[in-house]
Each structure stands twice: as structure tokens, then as C-alpha cells.
Steps between C-alpha positions, in 0.01 A plus 500: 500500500878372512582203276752400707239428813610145688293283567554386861603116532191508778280613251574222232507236765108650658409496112612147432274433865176649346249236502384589103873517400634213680687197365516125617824466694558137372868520356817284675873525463480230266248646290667839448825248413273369255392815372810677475699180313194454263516862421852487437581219314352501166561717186829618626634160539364307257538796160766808608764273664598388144442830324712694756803257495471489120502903456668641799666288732618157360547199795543817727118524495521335838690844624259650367232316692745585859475861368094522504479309822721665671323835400141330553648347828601847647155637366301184672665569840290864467203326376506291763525753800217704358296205452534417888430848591204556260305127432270660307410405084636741265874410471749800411158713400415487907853519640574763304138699617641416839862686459493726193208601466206509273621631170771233510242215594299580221803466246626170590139405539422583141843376399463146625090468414647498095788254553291257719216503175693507246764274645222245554337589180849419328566165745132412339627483176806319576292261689263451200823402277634236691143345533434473127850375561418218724134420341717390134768313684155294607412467139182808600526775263292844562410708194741778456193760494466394833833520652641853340407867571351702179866630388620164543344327251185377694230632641479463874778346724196268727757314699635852651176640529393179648786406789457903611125461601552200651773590717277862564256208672751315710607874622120637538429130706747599766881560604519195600433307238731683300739410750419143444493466160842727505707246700370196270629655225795610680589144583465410130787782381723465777515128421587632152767745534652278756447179269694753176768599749597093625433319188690797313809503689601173368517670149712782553771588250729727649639635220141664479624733815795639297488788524331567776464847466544543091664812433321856380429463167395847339273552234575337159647705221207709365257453686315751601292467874211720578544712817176408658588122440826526730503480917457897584840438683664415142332808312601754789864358500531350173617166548298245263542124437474216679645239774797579724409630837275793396354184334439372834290786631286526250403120527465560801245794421382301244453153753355731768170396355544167613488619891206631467240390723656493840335847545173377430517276818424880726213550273384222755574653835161547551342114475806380673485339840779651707641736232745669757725153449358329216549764242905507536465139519328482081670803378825419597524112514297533128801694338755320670373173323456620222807698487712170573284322192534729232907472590495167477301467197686756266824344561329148428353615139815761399688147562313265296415752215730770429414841602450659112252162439267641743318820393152307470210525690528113647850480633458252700342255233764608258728390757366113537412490121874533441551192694271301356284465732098625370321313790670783728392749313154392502597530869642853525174618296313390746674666763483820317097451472469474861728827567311739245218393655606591872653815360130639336331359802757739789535767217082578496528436852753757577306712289123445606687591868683814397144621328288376815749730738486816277111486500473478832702797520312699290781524179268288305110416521451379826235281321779249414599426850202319615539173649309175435305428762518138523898477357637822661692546158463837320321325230379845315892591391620139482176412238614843299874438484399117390294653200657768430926211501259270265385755240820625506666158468244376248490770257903621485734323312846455772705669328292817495443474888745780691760245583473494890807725598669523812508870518186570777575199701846654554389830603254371700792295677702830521236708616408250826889471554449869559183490734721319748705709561217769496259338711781368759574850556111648477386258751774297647244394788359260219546115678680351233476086533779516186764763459697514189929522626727764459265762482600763323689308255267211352274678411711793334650212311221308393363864340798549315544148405128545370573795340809416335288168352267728366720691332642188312111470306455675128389802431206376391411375787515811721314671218199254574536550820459899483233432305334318694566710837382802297158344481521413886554796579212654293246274681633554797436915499150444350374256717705347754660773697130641546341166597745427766389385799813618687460826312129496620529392816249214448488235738496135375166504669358786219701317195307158539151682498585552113571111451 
């Protein structure tokens, strides 16, 4: 049995057709808009925008943001053509089955299943702090036992646990409603970020913009920087410190984070209407948006606060509390309640979808991928990631969560950059309602721009990520290479007689 097998874009699309497998088709251009902007904006706006112009960029953060859109941009373009060709749920797990193979399905499969938990696990927490936030500003305290993890001083975080199962209902209830409740609360942000950007404008110092770009700035005399702590660029080439323009790049590694999301929006190509135009439509006009937003609002707060003021986790608060203006801030926090809470619900969405695909393939139990029968949700994986994001959320103090890293959502961006290219040349006959330009060269670039992003992350961080691909790997020789359906040429028809 070769673990490089393909699985044939027919075959996904007959699988996704099979009555015990199939999903509602309910989803519009606007919702996958919706989607893809409520994924998006969130942590990475409202907490790393600060910390990256105060420790690596300076006002040039908003170079920085140009840098990881352009990179995402080139990356979506790919995204989008595979999404046309192959509507089916699964994301880069499913277009990867569908070009590489198998054995490098199963990777980015495994990869993406621990960012999507343990990013919404983390966004949980978050979540949970600015709602003990909001309940004192309203004079409503909650016992501290009751808002902390064990090792922080509590003993169960119950708002995290709490807004995880309830958003695990909304999903399990239907698409749809998801959808719905994602483009209220979409509303609500947008109205924020675009209410920080006007009202801020009118406060702008710029002396706050010089410099722009603040020059490199090496270590400080005597002090001594561990390896592993340092991009792997820096350690292989050893150049350490901060700012000037390798400053830029790794903000722009570092504010990759906060484009997260617009891949989510092909995790659902399978509930959409008329996927073959509506997916380009979210994935593309989603980072565009948000792209031009995150611009806007990092030169906006590096002007009103300067840049070394800013490494806090509420930037944007910081930025109208040093105008004297609290009732804004009250403001801004709610904004940033209503985008962690789109953010867990499209994380454990994109996740419940990447697990429903890979057990209907076989790679996991393809007890998982049942499908409600009155919903047409797969309720089994989506009531198991819910648990499974509230224990986690409930129990773990924040800063012992992984910290979500960007490292497997750019090599899942690199590796369908490459399927492209592989499957426009394996089967070229493929109608293709979007193409991605300049075929050879976007998607050569958007690999290497990938690549080179990756490379700008610790050492630590590509040590987790060993680790964890190490224990991938292991499940994946013990079970999931045997259980294959492609392996064992099982029909879809055979795989729901064990639901």
C-alpha cells in the first residue's frame, strides 16, 4: 500500500454526495464573507498588533501587515482555485488528498486538528478575561475560584468552559445558524474597528511615526539570548536584536497570526451553495478587508501611542485610555468580546470539518463522521471537539496553553501552493470555475514566501512542532494507513454500514 495514493477529486466529490455523509448546502457569498472576516479579525488585531510594533517593528508594523497579506494573498489565490475545483469539507487536509497524496493529507490534517483546539481552547481563555472584565465595569463581580484555571490561582475557568459548549450547540444546530449568529457579531466588530480607526484619526501625533522604520538595535551589552528563543533564521545566520527591516519580517511572522481564518472559509466548500464562484468570492474578498483594516488600524494606534507604549495585550484600549477617553474603551472591549467569540466559534468549526473529512476517509474512526439526521451537521466530532476546547480551556491556566503558532498553517499554505501546480499538470482536464494567474509563478512564490515566514519563528517553536508531527506520524502507521478506505478500496457505501 503506497502512502502517497491520490485520492481522485471524483471520489471526494461522490463521497461528499453519499446520502449518510452528506451536508446541508445552505451557505451564500455573504455568509462565507462573514465567516472568513469573523475568523480573521480577533486575537490578532485586538492583542499582537501592539506587541509586534512594540518588539519588532515600531510604526512600520503596518509593513509588516503588507508583508503577511501579500504572502497570505498569493497563498489565497491557490486556496481559492482548489476550492472551486474540489467543493468538498476538509480544507488543505482534502486538497492536499486530492494532489499529494495521502501521507501528506494526513500531516496537515493532524497539523491543523491541534491549532484549531488549542487555538480555540486559548481564544476561550482570552474570552473568559475580558468577560470578568466587562461583568466589574457593571459593578458584577465573579469569584476568582470561578474564573481561573488550577495553576492560576482558581479552580476552574467556568466562563471558558461555558462560551465553548455553547457555541459547540449553535455549530451542532446547523451551518446556518452559525452563519447567522457569525454575521451579527460581525456587524458588531466591524462597527468597532471602523469606529477606532475614524474617531482615532483625529488624535494622531505624528511625531509618533518617527521613525518609521526604527533602526536594528542589537542585543544589549551582556545579555545573553537563548538559541531556541531567536527566529531559526537569526540562529542559522546569527543576526539577533530587534527592529530595522529584519524587524519587519519577523512582525510580519509574528502578525501572520492575525490572518488567520481566511482558510477556514474552504473548510465550507461543502455546505456552500454554488461553491465554484462563491468560495473565491469569501476567501478572497475576506482577506482583502481585512487586510485593508489591520493597515489602517496600526498606523491609527502607532500614531496616538508611541510604538515602545504598546507591548500589552489591549492595544487598542491603551490607545483611547491615553486620550482620555474610558467610555471608548468600554467600547473597544466590547468589540474584542464579540471577535474572540467568532474566532472559537470558525476555529471548532474548521476543526469539527477537518475531523468529519478524515473519518470519512478512513484516517480516523469513521464513527465520528456521522451526520445528524435532522441538522445534517456532523454533530459526533463537533460535540467532541466542544468538550474536549472546554476542558481544555477550563482547566489550563493561558499561559501554559501552546501559544497558537503560525508554523502548520504556513505549511499547510505552502504545501496547497504546491498541489496547483501538481494537480494542473496531473489532470489539467479538471474544469476550473477559478484559476489562480501566472501559473507557474504564484504559486512558487507564495511557497517560498511561506517558507521564508516560517523560518522567521523560534526554535522553540519548530521543536513543538516536530514533536508534535512525531506523534502524527506514529498514529498514522498504527492505525490510519491500515484503516484507509482508499488503501482498502472501500466504497463510501461499506464505510457508513459502521456508523
Amino acid at each position: 500500500m503506497s502512502i502517497m495514493r491520490v485520492k481522485s477529486v471524483e471520489q471526494s466529490i461522490r463521497d461528499a454526495e453519499a446520502p449518510e455523509f452528506r451536508l446541508r448546502r445552505v451557505l451564500r457569498a455573504v455568509d462565507l464573507l462573514g465567516i472568513g472576516i469573523g475568523a480573521i479579525i480577533g486575537t490578532g488585531i485586538f492583542v499582537l498588533t501592539g506587541v509586534a510594533a512594540a518588539t519588532d517593528a515600531g510604526p512600520g508594523i503596518s509593513i509588516s501587515f503588507i508583508i503577511s497579506g501579500i504572502a497570505c494573498g498569493l497563498a489565497a489565490l491557490c486556496y481559492a482555485e482548489f476550492a472551486s475545483v474540489v467543493p468538498v469539507a476538509g480544507s488543505a487536509y482534502t486538497f492536499s488528498y486530492a494532489s499529494l497524496g495521502e501521507f501528506f493529507a494526513w500531516i496537515i490534517g493532524w497539523d491543523l486538528m491541534l491549532e484549531f483546539i488549542i487555538g480555540a481552547a486559548t481564544v476561550s481563555v482570552g474570552w473568559s478575561q475580558y468577560f470578568a472584565h466587562a461583568l466589574d465595569a457593571m459593578g458584577l463581580h465573579l469569584p476568582d475560584a470561578l474564573t481561573s484555571a488550577p495553576g492560576a490561582g482558581g479552580v476552574v475557568d467556568l466562563p471558558a468552559a461555558i462560551i465553548a459548549l455553547v457555541l459547540t450547540v449553535v455549530l451542532v444546530v446547523g451551518i446556518r445558524l452559525s452563519a447567522a449568529v457569525t454575521n451579527v457579531i460581525v456587524g458588531i466588530k466591524l462597527l468597532v474597528v471602523l469606529f477606532f480607526i475614524i474617531f482615532g484619526a483625529f488624535f494622531i501625533k505624528a511625531a509618533n511615526w518617527s521613525p518609521f522604520i526604527p533602526p536594528h538595535q542589537p542585543p544589549a551589552p551582556g545579555a545573553v539570548s537563548a538559541p531556541l528563543e531567536e527566529p531559526l533564521i537569526s540562529a542559522i545566520f546569527g543576526q539577533t536584536g530587534s527592529f530595522g527591516l529584519s524587524g519587519l519580517v519577523a512582525g510580519a511572522a509574528l502578525v501572520f497570526f492575525a490572518y488567520i481564518g481566511f482558510d477556514i472559509v474552504a473548510s465550507g466548500a461543502e455546505e456552500t451553495r454554488r461553491p465554484q464562484r462563491d468560495m473565491p468570492i469569501g476567501i478572497l474578498g475576506s482577506l482583502a478587508i481585512c487586510s485593508i483594516l489591520y493597515v489602517l488600524v496600526s498606523l491609527v494606534m502607532t500614531g496616538i501611542v508611541k510604538y515602545d507604549q504598546l507591548d500589552t495585550a489591549a492595544p487598542m484600549a491603551t490607545a483611547f485610555q491615553a486620550i482620555g477617553a474610558p467610555w471608548a474603551v468600554g467600547l473597544v472591549s466590547l468589540g474584542a468580546i464579540a471577535g474572540l467569540t467568532t474566532v472559537i466559534l470558525i476555529l471548532m468549526l474548521g476543526q469539527a470539518r477537518v475531523g468529519f473529512a478524515m473519518s470519512r476517509d478512513g484516517l480516523l474512526p469513521v464513527w465520528f463522521a456521522k451526520v445528524h439526521r435532522k441538522y445534517r451537521t456532523p454533530y459526533r466530532i463537533t460535540v467532541i471537539t466542544g468538550i474536549v476546547v472546554a476542558v481544555i480551556a477550563s482547566l489550563t491556566p493561558i499561559n501554559v496553553l501552546a501559544e497558537m503558532t503560525n508554523i502548520g498553517t504556513l505549511a499547510a499554505f505552502a504545501l496547497v501552493s504546491v498541489g496547483v501546480l501538481v494537480l494542473r499538470r496531473t489532470r489539467p482536464d479538471l474544469p476550473r470555475a477559478f484559476r489562480v494567474p501566472w501559473v507557474p509563478v504564484i504559486p512558487v512564490l507564495a511557497a517560498i514566501a511561506c517558507i521564508y515566514l516560517m523560518l522567521n519563528l523560534e526554535g522553540w517553536t519548530w521543536i513543538r512542532f516536530g514533536i508534535w508531527m512525531v506523534l502524527g506520524l506514529a498514529l498514522y502507521f498504527v492505525y490510519s494507513k491500515r484503516n484507509s478506505r482508499l488503501g482498502r478500496g472501500e466504497t463510501i457505501e461499506q464505510a457508513a454500514e459502521d456508523l
